[in-house]
C-alpha positions as CSV (number, residue, x, y, z in Angstrom):
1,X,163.3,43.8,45.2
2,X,159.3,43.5,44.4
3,X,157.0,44.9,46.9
4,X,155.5,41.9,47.7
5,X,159.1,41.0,49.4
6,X,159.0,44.5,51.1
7,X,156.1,44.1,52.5
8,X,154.0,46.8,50.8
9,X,151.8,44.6,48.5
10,X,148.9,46.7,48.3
11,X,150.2,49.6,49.8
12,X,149.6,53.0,49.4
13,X,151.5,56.2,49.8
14,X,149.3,56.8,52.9
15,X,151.7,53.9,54.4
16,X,154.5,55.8,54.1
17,X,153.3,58.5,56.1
18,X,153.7,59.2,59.9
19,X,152.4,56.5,62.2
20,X,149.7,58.4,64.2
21,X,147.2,57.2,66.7
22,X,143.9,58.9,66.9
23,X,144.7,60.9,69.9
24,X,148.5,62.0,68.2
25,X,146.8,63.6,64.9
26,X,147.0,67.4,66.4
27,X,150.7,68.4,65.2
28,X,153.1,65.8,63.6
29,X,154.3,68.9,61.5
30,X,155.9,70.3,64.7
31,X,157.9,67.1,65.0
32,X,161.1,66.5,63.0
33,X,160.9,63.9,60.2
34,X,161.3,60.3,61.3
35,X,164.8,58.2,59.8
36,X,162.2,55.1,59.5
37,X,159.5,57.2,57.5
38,X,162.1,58.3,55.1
39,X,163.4,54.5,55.0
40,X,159.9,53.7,54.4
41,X,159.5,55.6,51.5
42,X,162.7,54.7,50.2
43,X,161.5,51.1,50.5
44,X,158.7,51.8,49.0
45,X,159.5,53.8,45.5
46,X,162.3,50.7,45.7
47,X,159.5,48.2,45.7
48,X,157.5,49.8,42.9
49,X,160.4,50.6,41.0
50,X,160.0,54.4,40.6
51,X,162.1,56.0,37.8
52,X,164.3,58.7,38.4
53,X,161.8,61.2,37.1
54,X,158.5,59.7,39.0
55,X,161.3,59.8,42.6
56,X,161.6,63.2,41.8
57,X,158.1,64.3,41.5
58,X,157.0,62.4,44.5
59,X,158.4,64.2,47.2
60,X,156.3,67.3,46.2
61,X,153.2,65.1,45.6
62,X,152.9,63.3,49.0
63,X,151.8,66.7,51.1
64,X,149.4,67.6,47.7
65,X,147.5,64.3,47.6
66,X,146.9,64.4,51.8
67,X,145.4,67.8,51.4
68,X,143.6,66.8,48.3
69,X,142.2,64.1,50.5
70,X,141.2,66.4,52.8
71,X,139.4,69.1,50.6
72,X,137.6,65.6,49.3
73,X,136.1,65.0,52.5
74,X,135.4,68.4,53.6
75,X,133.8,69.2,50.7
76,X,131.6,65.6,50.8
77,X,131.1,66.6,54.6
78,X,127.4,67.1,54.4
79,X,126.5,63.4,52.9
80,X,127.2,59.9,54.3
81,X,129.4,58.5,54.9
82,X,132.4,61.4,54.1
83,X,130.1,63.3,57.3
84,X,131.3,60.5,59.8
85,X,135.0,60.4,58.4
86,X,135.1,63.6,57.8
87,X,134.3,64.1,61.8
88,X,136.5,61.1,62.3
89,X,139.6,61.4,59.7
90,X,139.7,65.7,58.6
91,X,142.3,66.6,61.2
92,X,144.3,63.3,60.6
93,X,144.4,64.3,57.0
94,X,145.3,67.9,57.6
95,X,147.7,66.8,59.9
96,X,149.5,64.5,57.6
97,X,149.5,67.2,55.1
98,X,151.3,69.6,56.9
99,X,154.2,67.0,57.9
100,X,154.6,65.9,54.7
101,X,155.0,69.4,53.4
102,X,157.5,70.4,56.4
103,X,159.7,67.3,55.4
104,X,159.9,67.8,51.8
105,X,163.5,68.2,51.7
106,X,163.6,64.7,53.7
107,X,161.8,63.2,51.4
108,X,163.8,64.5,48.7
109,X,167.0,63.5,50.4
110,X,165.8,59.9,50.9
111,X,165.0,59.4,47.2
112,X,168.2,60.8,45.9
């Protein structure tokens, strides 16, 4: 199945993450990983036809590349635009970190 017919056509791994409104970005970590964000990323390494090495690697990736993200804009903080979505977008990232990390085996599980 291509990922155009899934639905992720453009998408990113950020898509597969926990669906957060600005005001829900304090603690997602706390929460226990949700069945349809696991589907999600099941979908999604389906749709770009992830190898059984790249599935494997993934799962320890996801929480990396969200607190990569937000070193990036911490550390670009002092210069527009990263000031503003740093302000805006830090704890989101931060937040999306730590549930990713906390739901590793989840993610591991779904891919398997």
């Amino acid at each position: 199945m291509g990922a155009d017919r899934l639905g992720l056509h453009g998408a990113g791994v950020d898509d597969v993450g926990p669906r957060l409104h600005r005001a829900d970005r304090g603690g997602p970590a706390r929460r226990p990983a949700d069945r349809g964000v696991a589907a999600r990323l099941r979908a999604f390494t389906d749709g770009y036809g992830l190898d059984e090495r790249q599935r494997a690697e993934l799962p320890d990736a996801l929480g990396r590349r969200a607190r990569a993200m937000h070193g990036f804009l911490r550390t670009n903080a002092p210069v527009q635009p990263w000031s503003r979505i740093w302000r805006e977008d830090g704890p989101y990232w931060l937040a999306t970190a730590d549930y990713l990390d906390a739901h590793e085996d989840a993610w591991r599980t779904a891919l398997d």
